[in-house]
C-alpha positions in Angstrom: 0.0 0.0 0.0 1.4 3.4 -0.8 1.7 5.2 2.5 1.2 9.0 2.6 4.6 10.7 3.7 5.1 14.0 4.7 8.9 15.2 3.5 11.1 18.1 3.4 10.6 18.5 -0.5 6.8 19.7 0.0 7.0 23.7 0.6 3.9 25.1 -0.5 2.3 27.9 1.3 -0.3 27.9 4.0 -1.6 29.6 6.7 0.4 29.5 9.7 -0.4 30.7 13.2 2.1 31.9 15.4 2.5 30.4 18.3 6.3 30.3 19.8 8.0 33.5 17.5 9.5 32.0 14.6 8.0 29.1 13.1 8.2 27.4 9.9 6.7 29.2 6.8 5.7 26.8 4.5 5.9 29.3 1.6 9.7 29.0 2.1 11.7 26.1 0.4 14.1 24.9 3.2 17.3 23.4 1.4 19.9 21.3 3.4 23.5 22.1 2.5 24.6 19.2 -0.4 27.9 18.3 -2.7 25.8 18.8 -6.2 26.2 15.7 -9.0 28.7 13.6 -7.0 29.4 10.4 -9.2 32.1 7.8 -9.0 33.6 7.7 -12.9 33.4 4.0 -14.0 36.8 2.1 -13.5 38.6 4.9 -12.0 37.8 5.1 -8.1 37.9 9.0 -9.2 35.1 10.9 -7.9 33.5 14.1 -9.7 31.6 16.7 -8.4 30.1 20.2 -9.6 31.9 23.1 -8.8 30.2 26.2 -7.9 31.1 27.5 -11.4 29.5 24.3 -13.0 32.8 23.0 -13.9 32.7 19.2 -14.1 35.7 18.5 -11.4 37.1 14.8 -10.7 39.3 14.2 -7.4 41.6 11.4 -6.5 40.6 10.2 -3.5 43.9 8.7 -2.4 45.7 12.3 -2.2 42.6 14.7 -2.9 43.7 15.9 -5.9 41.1 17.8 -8.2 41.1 18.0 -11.6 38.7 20.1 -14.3 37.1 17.6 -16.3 34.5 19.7 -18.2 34.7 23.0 -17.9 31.7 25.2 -17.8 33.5 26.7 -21.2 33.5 23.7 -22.9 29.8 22.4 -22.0 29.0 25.9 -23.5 30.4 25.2 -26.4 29.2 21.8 -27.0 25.9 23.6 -26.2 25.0 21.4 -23.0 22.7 23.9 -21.2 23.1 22.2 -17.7 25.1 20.0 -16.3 23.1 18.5 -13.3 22.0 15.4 -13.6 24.6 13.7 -15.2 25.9 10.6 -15.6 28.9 8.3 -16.3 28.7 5.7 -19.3 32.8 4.8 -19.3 35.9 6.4 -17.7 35.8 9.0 -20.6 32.1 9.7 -21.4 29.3 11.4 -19.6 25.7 11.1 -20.7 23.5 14.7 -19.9 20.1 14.0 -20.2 18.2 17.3 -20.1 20.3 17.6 -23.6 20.1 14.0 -24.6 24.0 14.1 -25.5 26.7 12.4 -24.2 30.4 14.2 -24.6 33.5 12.5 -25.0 36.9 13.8 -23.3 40.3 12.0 -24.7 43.6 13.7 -23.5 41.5 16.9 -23.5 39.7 16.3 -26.6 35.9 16.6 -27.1 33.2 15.0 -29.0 29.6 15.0 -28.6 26.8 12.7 -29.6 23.4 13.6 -30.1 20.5 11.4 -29.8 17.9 13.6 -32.4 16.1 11.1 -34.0 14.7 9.5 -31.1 10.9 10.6 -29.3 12.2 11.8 -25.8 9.3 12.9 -24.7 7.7 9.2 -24.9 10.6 7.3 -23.5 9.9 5.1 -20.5 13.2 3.1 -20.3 16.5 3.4 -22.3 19.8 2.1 -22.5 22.0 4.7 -23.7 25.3 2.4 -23.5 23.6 0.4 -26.2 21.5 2.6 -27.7 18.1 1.2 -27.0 15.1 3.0 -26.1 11.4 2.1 -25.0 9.2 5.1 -25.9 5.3 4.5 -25.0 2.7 7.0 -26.9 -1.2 6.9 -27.5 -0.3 4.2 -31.0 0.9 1.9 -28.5 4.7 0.7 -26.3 7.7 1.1 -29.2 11.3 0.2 -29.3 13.8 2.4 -31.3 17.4 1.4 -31.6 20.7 2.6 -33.2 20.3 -0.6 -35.3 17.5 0.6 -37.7 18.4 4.5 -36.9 15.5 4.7 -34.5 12.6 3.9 -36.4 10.0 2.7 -33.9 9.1 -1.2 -34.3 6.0 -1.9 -32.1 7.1 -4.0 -28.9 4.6 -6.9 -29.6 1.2 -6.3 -32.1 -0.6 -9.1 -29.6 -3.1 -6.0 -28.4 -6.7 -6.3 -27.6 -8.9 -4.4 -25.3 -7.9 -5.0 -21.9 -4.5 -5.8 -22.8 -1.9 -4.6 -21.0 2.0 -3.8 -22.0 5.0 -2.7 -21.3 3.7 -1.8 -17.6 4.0 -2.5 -14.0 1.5 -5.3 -13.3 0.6 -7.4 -10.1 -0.3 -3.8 -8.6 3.2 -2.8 -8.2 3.6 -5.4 -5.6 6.9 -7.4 -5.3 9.3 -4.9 -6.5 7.9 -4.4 -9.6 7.9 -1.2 -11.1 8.6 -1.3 -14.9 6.9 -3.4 -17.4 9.9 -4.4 -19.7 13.7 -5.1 -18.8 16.6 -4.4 -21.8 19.1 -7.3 -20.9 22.9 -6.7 -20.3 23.9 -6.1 -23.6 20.9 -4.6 -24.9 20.2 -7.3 -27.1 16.4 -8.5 -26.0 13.7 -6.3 -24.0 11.5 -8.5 -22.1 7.9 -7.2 -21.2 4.7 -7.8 -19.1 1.6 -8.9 -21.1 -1.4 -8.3 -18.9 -4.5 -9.3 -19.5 -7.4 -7.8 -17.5 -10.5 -8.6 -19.2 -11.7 -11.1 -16.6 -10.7 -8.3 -14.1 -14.5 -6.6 -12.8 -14.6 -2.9 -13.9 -14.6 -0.6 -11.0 -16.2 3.1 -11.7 -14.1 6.2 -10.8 -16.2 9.6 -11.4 -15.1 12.7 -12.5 -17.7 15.2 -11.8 -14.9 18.2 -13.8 -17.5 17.5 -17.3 -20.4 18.8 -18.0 -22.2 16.0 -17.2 -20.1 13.7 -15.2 -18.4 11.1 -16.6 -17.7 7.7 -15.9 -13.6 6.2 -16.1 -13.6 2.2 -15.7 -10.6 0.6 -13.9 -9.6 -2.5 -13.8 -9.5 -3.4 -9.7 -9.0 -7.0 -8.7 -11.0 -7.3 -4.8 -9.9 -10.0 -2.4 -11.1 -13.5 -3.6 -12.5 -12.3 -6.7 -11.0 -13.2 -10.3 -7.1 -11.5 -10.5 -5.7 -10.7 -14.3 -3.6 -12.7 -16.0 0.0 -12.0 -16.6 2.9 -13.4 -19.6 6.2 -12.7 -20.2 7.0 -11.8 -23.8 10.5 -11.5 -25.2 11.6 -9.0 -28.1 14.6 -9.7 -30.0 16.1 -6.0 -30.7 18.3 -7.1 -33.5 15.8 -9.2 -35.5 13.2 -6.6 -35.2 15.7 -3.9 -36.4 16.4 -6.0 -39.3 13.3 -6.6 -40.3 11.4 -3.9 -39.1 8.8 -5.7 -37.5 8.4 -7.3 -34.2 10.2 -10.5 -33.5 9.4 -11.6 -30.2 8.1 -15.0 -28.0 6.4 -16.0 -24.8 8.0 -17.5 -22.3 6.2 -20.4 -21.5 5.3 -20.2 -18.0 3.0 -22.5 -16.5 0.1 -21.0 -14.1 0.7 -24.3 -11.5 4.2 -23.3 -10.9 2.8 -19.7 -9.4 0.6 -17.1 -11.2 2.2 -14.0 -9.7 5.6 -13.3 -12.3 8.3 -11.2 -10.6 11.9 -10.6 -10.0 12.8 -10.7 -13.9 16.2 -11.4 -14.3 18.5 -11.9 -17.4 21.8 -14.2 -16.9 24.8 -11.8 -17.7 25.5 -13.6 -21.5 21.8 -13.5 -22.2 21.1 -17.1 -22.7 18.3 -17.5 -19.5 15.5 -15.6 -17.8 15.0 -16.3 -15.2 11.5 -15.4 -13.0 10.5 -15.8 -9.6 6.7 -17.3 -9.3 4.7 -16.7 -6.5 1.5 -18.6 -5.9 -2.2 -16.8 -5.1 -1.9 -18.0 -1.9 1.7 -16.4 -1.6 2.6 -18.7 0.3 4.9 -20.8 -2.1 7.4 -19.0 -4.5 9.9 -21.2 -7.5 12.5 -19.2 -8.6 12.4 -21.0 -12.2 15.6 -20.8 -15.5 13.8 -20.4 -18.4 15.8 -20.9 -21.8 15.8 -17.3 -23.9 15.6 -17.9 -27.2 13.0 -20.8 -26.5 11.3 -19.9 -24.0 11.5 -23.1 -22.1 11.7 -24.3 -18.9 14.3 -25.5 -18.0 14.4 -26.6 -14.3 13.3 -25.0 -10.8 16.5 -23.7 -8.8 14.9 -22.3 -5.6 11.6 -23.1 -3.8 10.5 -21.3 -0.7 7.4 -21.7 1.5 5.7 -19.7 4.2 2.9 -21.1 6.9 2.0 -17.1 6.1 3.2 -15.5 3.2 6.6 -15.4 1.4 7.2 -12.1 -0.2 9.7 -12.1 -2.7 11.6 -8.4 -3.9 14.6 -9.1 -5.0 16.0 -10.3 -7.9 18.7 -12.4 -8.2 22.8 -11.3 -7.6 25.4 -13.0 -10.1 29.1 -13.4 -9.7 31.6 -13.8 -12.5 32.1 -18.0 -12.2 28.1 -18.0 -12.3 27.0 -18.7 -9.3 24.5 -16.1 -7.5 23.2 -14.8 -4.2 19.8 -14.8 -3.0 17.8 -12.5 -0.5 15.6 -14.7 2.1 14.2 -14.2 5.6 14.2 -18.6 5.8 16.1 -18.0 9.1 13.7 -14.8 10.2 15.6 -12.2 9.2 16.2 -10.5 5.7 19.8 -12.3 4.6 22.1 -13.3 1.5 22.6 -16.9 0.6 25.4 -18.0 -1.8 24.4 -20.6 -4.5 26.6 -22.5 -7.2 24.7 -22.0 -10.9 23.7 -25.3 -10.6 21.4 -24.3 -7.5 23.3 -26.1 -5.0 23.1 -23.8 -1.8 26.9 -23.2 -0.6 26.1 -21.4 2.3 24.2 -18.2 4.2 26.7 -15.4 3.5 25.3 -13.1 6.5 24.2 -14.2 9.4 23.1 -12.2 12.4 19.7 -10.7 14.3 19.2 -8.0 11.5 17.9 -7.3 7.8 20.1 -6.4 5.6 18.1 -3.1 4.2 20.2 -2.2 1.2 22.6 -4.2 -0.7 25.5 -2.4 -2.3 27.4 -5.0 -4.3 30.9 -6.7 -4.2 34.5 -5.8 -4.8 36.3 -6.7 -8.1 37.7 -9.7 -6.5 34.4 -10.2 -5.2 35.3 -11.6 -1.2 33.5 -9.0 0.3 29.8 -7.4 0.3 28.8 -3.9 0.9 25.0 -3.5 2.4 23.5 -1.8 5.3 21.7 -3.2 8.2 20.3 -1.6 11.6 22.0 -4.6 13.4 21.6 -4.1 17.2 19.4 -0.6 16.9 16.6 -0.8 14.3 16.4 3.0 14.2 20.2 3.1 12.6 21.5 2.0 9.2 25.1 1.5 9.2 27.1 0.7 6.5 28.7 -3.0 6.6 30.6 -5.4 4.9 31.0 -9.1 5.1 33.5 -11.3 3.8 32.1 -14.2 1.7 34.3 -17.2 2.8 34.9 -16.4 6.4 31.6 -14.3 7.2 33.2 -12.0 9.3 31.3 -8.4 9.4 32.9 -5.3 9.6 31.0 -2.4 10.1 32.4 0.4 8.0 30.1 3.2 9.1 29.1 3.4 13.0 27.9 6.5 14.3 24.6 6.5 15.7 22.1 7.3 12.7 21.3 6.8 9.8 24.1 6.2 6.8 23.4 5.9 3.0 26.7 5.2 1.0 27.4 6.0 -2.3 30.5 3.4 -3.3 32.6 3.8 -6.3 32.6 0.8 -8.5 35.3 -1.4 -7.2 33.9 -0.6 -3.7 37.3 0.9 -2.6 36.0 4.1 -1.7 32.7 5.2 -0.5 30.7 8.5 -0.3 29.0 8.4 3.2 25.8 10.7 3.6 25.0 10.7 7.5 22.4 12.1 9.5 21.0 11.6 13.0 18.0 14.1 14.6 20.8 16.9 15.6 22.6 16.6 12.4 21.2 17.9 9.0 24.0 16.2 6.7 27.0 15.2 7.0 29.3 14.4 3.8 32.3 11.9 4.2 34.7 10.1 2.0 35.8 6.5 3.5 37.7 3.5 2.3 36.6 0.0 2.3 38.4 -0.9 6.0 36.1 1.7 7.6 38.6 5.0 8.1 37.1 8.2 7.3 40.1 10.0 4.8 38.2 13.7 4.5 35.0 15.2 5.8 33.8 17.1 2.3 30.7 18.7 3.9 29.1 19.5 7.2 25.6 20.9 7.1 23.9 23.7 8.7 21.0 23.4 9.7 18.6 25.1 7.2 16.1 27.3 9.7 18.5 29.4 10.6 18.2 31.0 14.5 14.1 29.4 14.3 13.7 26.7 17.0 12.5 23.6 16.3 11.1 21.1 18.5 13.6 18.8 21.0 13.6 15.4 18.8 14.2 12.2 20.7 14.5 8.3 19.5 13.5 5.5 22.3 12.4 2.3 22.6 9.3 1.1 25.2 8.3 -2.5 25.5 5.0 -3.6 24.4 3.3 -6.4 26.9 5.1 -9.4 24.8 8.3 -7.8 25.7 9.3 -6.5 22.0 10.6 -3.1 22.0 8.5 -0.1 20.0 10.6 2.2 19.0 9.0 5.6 19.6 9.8 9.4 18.5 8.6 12.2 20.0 9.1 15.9 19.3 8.3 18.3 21.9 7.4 21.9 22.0 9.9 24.4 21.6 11.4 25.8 25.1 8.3 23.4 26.7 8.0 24.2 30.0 7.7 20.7 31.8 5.4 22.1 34.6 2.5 22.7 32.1 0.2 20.2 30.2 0.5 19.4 26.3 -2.3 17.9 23.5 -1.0 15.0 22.0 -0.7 14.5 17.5 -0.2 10.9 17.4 0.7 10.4 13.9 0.1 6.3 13.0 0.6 4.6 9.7 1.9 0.8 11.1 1.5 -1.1 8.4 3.9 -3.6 6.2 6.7 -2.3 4.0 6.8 1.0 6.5 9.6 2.3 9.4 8.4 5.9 10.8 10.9 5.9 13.5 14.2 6.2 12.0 17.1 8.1 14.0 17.5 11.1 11.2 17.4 14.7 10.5 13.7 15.5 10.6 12.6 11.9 10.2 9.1 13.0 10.5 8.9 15.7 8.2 8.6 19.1 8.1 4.3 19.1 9.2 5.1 16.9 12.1 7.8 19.6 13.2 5.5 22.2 12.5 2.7 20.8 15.0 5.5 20.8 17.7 5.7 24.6 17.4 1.9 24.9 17.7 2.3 23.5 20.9 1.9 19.6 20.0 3.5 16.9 21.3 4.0 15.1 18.7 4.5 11.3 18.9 4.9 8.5 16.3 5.0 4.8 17.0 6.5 1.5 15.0 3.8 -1.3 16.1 4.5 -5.2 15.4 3.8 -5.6 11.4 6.4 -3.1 10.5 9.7 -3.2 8.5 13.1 -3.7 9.1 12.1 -6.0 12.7 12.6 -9.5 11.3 9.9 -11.7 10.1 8.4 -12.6 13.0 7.6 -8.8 13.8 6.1 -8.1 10.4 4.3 -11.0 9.6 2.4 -11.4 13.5 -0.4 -9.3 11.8 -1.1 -12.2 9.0 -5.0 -12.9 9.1 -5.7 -10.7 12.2 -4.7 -6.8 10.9 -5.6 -4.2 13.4 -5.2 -6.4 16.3 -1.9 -6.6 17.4 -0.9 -3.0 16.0 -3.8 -1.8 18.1 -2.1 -3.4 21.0 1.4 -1.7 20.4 -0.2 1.7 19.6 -2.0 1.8 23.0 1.2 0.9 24.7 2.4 4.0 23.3 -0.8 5.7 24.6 -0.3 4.5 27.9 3.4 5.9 27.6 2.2 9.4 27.1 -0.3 9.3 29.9 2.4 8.5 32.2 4.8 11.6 31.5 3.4 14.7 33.9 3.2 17.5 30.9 1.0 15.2 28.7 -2.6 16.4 28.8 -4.0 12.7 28.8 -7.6 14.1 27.9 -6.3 15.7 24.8 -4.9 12.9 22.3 -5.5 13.5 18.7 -4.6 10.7 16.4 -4.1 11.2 12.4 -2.7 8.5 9.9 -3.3 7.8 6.2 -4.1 4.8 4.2 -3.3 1.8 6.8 -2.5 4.9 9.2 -6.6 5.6 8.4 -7.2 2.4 8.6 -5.2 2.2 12.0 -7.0 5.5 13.6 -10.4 4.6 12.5 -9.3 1.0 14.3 -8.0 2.9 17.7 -10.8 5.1 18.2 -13.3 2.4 17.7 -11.9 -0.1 20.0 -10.7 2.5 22.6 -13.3 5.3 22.4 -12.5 6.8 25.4 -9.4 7.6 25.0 -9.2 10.0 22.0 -9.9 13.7 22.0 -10.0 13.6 18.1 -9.4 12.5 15.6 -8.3 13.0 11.4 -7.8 10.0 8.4 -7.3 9.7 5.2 -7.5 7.3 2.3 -8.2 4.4 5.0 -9.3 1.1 4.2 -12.6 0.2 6.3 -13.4 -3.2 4.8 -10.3 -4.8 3.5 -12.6 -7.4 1.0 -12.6 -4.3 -1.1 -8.9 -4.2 -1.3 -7.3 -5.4 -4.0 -5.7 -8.8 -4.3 -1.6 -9.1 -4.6 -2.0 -6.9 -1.1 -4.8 -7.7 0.9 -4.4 -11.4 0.3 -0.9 -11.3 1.3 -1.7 -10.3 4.9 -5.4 -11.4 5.2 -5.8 -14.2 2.6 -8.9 -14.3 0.9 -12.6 -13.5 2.5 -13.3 -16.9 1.4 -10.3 -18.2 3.7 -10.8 -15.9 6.6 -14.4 -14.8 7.3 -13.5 -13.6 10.8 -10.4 -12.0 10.3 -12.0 -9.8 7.7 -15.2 -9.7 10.0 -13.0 -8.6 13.1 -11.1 -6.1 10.8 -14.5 -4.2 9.5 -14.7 -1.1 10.8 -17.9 -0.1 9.3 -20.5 -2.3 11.8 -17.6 -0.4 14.6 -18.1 3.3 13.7 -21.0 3.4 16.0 -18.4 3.3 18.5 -17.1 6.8 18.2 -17.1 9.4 20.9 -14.9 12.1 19.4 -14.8 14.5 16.5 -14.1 12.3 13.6 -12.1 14.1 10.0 -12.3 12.1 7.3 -11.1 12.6 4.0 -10.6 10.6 0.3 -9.2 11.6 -3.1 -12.4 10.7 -5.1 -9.7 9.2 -8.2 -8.4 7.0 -5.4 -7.2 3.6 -7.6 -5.7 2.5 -4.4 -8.1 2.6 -1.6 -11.1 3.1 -3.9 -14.2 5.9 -2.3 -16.2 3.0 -2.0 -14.5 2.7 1.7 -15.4 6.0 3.1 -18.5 6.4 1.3 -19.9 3.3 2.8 -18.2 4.0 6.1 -20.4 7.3 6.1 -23.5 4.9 5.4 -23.1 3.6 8.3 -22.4 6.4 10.6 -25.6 8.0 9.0 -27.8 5.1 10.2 -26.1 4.9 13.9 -26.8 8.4 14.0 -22.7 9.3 14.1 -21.4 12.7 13.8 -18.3 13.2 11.5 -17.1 16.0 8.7 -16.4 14.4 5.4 -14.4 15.9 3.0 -13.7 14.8 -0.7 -10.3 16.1 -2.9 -12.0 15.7 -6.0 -9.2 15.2 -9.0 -6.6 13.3 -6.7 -5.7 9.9 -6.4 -4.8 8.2 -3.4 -2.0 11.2 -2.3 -2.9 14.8 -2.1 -0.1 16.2 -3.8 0.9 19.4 -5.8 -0.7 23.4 -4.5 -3.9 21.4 -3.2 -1.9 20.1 -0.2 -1.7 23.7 1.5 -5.4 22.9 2.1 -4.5 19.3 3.4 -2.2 21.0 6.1 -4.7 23.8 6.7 -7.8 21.4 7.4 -6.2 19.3 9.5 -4.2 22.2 11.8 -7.5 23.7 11.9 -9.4 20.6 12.8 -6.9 19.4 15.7 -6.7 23.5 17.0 -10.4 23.7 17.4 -11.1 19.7 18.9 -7.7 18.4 20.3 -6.3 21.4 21.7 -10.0 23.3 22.1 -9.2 26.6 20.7 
């Protein structure tokens, strides 16, 4: 489910009411201190930066030696209009693709390349090494390639009316975001075929015509009839050649798992490989298929799940073949080595942790680069482990949170660090863990304005986990007086709120501190980066046990002396609507007020690759989904009650609060309704200004009681 999350990048302006001096104005744009277009060039361990002239600058990490690669002259000359954004194809070329041109420096002379004949403003995937583009238009998903001087050649002419290509399918779910993958060498696309004419039509209105109009989506509900889904294959070469598209099926079989993710080519392009993942998702093959066939050719990897498996990641080759695999078998998110031939070698990490991001492996590939929270779930440090001896090494320590940026033979790295007091730190490091130069220390972007005292701790629900809390208070709060509460909740799967970084909350939740809010955000049982044991407790039962760790949180605040344990407000979106609508029904007494968004009220009307995941089907689990139903529960609400939907929500579909207002209508329950007409799930763009004004205004008047 896509979670609603309120970051630093949304300035837009709205009004504001004073309430400690300064305070943040949201018609500002707030900008934390930053190295612009660091990149590591490609064989080199050389690192390249702009300059505040917009001179392309490389620097040798070993003595800090700089160097102009492009001058600002030069990219003038060549007529490249801007230099951000840029990237690395070889050791000698950068690609600039506001321009579309890539430039060529040899012993200080330049040549540029121009890609003019292909339609940039349809492209939806590229590979500019090889000269392959996907462009999409309202004629259908084409390839254009260097090989027939970028005439377009339609992907596959298999269409038909509720036929899908060349997109996302499965919902998004399972890491899938693209709907075709160019292999290695840019040889052969391979793309989604969807088929979603079994799929029920669900009506979206849009009341913006004349007379309002009716848009049909395709919206598979728990235990109702899901789409269909093939792998195609499209020979780049072939089709160049003859202008037409050559392409195949794969020839995937429905009883080896429905659900087709993790698409992976083998390096020389000979398999495909594809994780299935049964309706049930409860069983995934990770299956080799034979390319130019489309074969199978035997199952290298099954996994099964008394509750759901949940594979993301595809799979990680080494040179001699052989691969790693990501799998929480053992409970926790980990690597496991493999020979080609599928014979497991051994679990290459091993420890109490998920690994959260993997980074790769040096040239002489005996170590990996990843980071994990290991013994604080709040952190991410950067680590390494070597493959034979599985020693780990953590590179990056300092409390917080660390993203790394390695150059490619994972020598050097670019450390970005942040904890609650820090805005940005910027350091280069080697591969052993020793810092060599601190290239940038942030200031904190508000200037003299006072922000809220941040702090990071754990509590222990009544199972003895830990919930790890945040909680920003007032500016200069004096501890003598009484606060309102803003709980902010999501708690769902795939989610971590509590993280030990700058303004981990986002700028709204630090701006409800300065009105005099404490504000307090828990991670229940169900969330990420815990183990699998702590995310998948919720399976069949959701809303129970996050309920639980939520009112341990509750039970926190009413013990601190300046919490005002009448005045709680709660707000969440999506699962966090789901999750207030959940704590105010089952605990009525305890809320002051209380805001949602977007929340699911009956999860048989959410869709399938989801809600069947964590609930199975209605089918499977009447009294799960029975015991999860808000709707015959809304008769249970004491306080002022916000709610609010996008009515073009293809996520969490109107249906929800509309039938949710039903009820409360015929129990004779109070509540203000408010609709966002044009948006989708997320209210985004100028129309969020309202977002933040409603629901200041709202918890002013009902929380607080001004």
């Amino acid at each position: 489910m896509k979670r609603i999350t309120l970051l630093l990048s949304i300035f837009f302006a709205m009004l504001l009411v004073p309430a400690f001096g300064q305070y943040i104005d949201f018609s500002k744009r707030y900008v934390i201190d930053n190295i612009r277009g660091i990149a590591w060039q490609p064989t080199m361990d050389m690192y390249s930066y702009i300059d505040d002239d917009q001179n392309i600058m490389l620097v040798n990490p070993k003595n800090g030696k700089e160097t102009v690669f492009l001058a600002k002259a030069s990219q003038t000359a060549h007529e490249i209009s801007s230099p951000y954004g840029y990237e690395w194809l070889d050791a000698n070329t950068l690609y600039f693709p506001r321009d579309h041109k890539t430039v060529n420096v040899v012993k200080g002379k330049i040549t540029t390349a121009e890609f003019d004949k292909v339609d940039w403003d349809d492209v939806i995937d590229q590979d500019i090494k090889h000269q392959v583009f996907v462009i999409k238009n309202d004629k259908g998903v084409f390839v254009e390639s260097a090989q027939n001087g970028y005439k377009p050649v339609l992907l596959c002419p298999d269409t038909g009316k509720n036929i899908v290509f060349g997109e996302s399918v499965h919902r998004s779910e399972w890491g899938i975001n693209e709907g075709q993958y160019i292999s290695p060498n840019g040889n052969f696309i391979a793309f989604y075929r969807m088929d979603e004419s079994m799929v029920e039509d669900y009506p979206l209105v849009n009341t913006g015509t004349p007379i309002a109009t009716v848009e049909n989506i395709k919206y598979p509900m728990a235990g109702r009839t899901s789409h269909v889904v093939t792998l195609g294959i499209f020979d780049v070469a072939k089709s160049a050649e003859k202008g037409a598209p050559i392409y195949h099926y794969i020839q995937t079989d429905k009883a080896d798992g429905e659900f087709l993710t993790n698409v992976t080519f083998s390096p020389d392009e000979q398999y495909i490989y594809i994780t299935h993942l049964n309706r049930e998702q409860n069983h995934s093959k990770l299956i080799r298929y034979d390319l130019q066939t489309g074969k199978k050719l035997r199952t290298l990897i099954e996994e099964s799940d008394s509750r759901y498996v949940e594979p993301t990641q595809r799979m990680i080759f080494m040179k001699n073949g052989d691969f790693l695999w990501f799998s929480d078998r053992d409970g926790w998110n980990h690597l496991y080595l493999y020979m080609h031939d599928s014979r497991l070698v051994k679990k290459v990490v091993d420890g109490k942790f998920d690994i959260i991001e993997y980074y790769g492996m040096d040239k002489d590939e005996k170590n990996i680069y990843f980071t994990a929270s290991l013994e604080k779930p709040v952190n991410q440090y950067v680590c390494k482990v070597n493959i034979d001896k599985g020693t780990l090494t953590c590179l990056a320590h300092a409390d917080g949170v660390h993203r790394p940026f390695f150059s490619e033979s994972k020598a050097y790295f670019i450390d970005y660090f942040s904890n609650p007091t820090t805005p940005r730190n910027i350091s280069l490091v080697d591969n052993n863990g020793k810092t060599l130069k601190t290239l940038l220390s942030a200031k904190s972007p508000f200037g003299v304005m006072q922000l809220g005292d941040t702090k990071i701790f754990p509590i222990v629900n009544k199972e003895g986990d830990s919930l790890w809390c945040r909680m920003i208070t007032p500016p200069n709060m004096d501890k003598s007086k009484k606060y309102p509460v803003f709980l902010y909740v999501y708690g769902g799967p795939h989610s971590q709120l509590v993280t030990n970084q700058y303004l981990s909350g986002g700028l709204f939740l630090e701006f409800m501190a300065q009105q005099g809010y404490i504000v307090f955000t828990l991670d229940n049982r169900g969330t990420d980066n815990r183990g699998a044991e702590f995310e998948k407790c919720i399976h069949r039962n959701l809303g129970v046990r996050e309920v639980e760790d939520q009112m341990c949180g509750v039970e926190y605040l009413k013990s601190l002396p300046y919490v005002d344990a009448d005045r709680i407000g709660l707000d969440g979106w999506s699962y966090g609507g789901f999750m207030v609508l959940s704590l105010i029904t089952s605990h009525p007494e305890t809320f002051k007020a209380a805001s949602c968004g977007g929340p699911v009220v009956n999860w048989e009307w959410y869709e399938v690759m989801y809600g069947e995941r964590y609930m199975d089907t209605p089918q499977e689990n009447p009294s799960g989904y029975a015991n999860a139903n808000i709707i015959p529960k809304i008769k249970n609400v004491k306080c002022p009650l916000l709610v609010m939907h996008g009515a073009q929500d293809h996520t969490v579909v109107q249906q929800h609060t509309l039938e949710l207002l039903r009820q409360a209508v015929s129990d004779d329950i109070e509540l203000e309704y408010f609709v966002y007409t044009v948006h989708d799930h997320n209210v985004i763009g100028p129309e969020r200004r309202h977002l933040y004004n409603k629901l200041l205004r709202f918890h002013n008047q009902n929380t607080k009681g001004e």
